[in-house]
C-alpha positions in Angstrom: 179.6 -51.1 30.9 180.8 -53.3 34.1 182.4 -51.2 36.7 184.4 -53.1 39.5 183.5 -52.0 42.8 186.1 -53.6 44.5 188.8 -51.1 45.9 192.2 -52.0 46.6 192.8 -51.7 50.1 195.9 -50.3 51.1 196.8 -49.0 54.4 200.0 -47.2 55.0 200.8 -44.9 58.0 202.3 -42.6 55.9 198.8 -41.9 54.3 198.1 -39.5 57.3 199.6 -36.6 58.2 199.4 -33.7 60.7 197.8 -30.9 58.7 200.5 -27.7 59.6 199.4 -25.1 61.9 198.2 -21.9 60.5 199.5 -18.5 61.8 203.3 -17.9 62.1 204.0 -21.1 62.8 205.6 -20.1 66.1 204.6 -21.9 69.0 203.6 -19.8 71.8 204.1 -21.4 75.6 202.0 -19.8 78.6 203.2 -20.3 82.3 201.3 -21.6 84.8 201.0 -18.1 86.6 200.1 -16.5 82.4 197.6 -19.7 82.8 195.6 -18.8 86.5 195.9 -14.8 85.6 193.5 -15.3 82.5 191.3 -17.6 84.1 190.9 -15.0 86.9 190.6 -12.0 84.5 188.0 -14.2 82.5 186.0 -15.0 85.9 185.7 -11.5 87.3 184.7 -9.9 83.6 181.8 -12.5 83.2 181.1 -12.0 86.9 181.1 -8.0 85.9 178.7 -8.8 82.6 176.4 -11.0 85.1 175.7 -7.8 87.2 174.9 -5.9 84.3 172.2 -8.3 82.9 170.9 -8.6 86.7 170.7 -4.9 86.9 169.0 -4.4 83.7 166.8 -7.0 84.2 165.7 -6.1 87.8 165.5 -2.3 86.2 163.1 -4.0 83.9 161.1 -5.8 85.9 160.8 -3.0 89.2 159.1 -0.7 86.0 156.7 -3.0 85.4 155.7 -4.0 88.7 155.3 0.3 89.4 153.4 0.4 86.1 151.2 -2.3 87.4 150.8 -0.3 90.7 149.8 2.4 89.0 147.4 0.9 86.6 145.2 -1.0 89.7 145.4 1.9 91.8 143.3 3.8 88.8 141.4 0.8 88.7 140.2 0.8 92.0 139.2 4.3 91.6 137.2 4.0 88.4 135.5 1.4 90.6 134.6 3.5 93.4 136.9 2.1 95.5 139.6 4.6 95.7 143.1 3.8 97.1 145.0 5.6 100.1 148.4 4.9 98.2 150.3 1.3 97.3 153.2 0.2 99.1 155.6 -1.9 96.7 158.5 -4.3 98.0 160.7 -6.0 95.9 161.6 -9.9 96.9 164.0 -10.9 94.5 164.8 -9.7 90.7 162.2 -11.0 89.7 159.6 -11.4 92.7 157.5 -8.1 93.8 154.4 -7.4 96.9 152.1 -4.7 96.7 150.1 -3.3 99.5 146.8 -1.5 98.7 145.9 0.7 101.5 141.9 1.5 101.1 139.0 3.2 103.3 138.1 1.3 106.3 134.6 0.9 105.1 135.2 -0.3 101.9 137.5 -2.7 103.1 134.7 -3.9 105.2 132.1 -3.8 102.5 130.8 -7.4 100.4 131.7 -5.5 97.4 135.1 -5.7 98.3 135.4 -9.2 97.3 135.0 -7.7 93.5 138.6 -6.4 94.1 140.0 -9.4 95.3 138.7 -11.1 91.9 140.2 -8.3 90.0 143.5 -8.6 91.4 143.4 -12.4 91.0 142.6 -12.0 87.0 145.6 -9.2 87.1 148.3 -11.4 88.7 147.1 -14.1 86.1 147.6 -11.5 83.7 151.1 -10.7 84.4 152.1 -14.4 85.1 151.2 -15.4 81.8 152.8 -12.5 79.9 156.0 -11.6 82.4 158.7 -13.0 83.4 158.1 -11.9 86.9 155.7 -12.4 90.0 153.3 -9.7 91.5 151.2 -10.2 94.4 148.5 -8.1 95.9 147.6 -7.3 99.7 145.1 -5.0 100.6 145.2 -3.1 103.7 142.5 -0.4 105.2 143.4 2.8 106.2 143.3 3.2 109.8 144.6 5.5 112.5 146.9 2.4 114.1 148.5 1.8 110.2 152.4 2.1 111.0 153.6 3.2 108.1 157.0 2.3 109.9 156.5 -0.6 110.1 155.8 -1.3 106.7 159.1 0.1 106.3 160.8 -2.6 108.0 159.2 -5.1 106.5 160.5 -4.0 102.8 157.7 -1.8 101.1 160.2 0.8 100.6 158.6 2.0 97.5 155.3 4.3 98.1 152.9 5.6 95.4 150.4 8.1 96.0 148.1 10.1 93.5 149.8 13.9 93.8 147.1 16.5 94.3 
């Protein structure tokens, strides 16, 4: 069997068409002003949504940085270290400081340096796992500590164990 693979060409413009509109077939017309009011209403309800994932995401993020307070500040005392309290600051959404206040003489101590290699391996730790930054400060507990002034400077957050 010999087909023929040659196809007529043909080429009219009536071989295309505009395939019809589905709906009522009525066409609908917007003004200019119908035109600039949707755009606006569409701007300021994804502006509105924004917020929303912002706030939920910085709710997220502010209970894990407390968490992680929380979890160092038992850490130093199962070391012997013990912690006064921890002031927390936030930075951004996404961005948070913690200040360890500790003992003067601790603080002072060569062992200290232990603590500053566990926080190290615990801002690692969140890096890689969070979508968020934590850093640690430590601080020692003195008579001159202006707790005011830590105020200022944004740790407006303050956790201390309740006895």
């Amino acid at each position: 069997m010999k087909t023929d693979m040659r196809v007529k060409k043909h080429h009219e413009p009536t071989d295309w068409s505009l395939r019809p509109q589905t709906g009522s077939g009525e066409e609908k017309h917007y003004s200019s002003d119908e035109l600039i009011d949707a755009y606006f209403r569409g701007k300021r309800d994804q502006a509105e949504e924004n917020k929303k994932i912002l706030m939920r995401a910085f709710s997220d993020n502010i209970k894990k940085a407390k968490t992680v307070c929380e979890e160092f500040f038992l850490a130093l005392e199962q070391n012997g270290v013990g912690c006064e309290f921890v002031a927390l600051r936030t930075k951004s959404i996404s961005q948070f400081d913690a200040i360890f206040t500790v003992a003067k003489d601790k603080f002072i101590s060569p062992d200290f340096d232990v603590v500053y290699q566990m926080a190290l391996e615990k801002e690692k730790e969140i890096t890689a796992k969070n979508t968020f930054s934590f850093y640690f400060s430590f601080m020692p507990l003195t008579e001159s500590l202006n707790e005011r002034q830590m105020l200022v400077d944004g740790y407006i957050m303050k956790y201390a164990k309740k006895e």
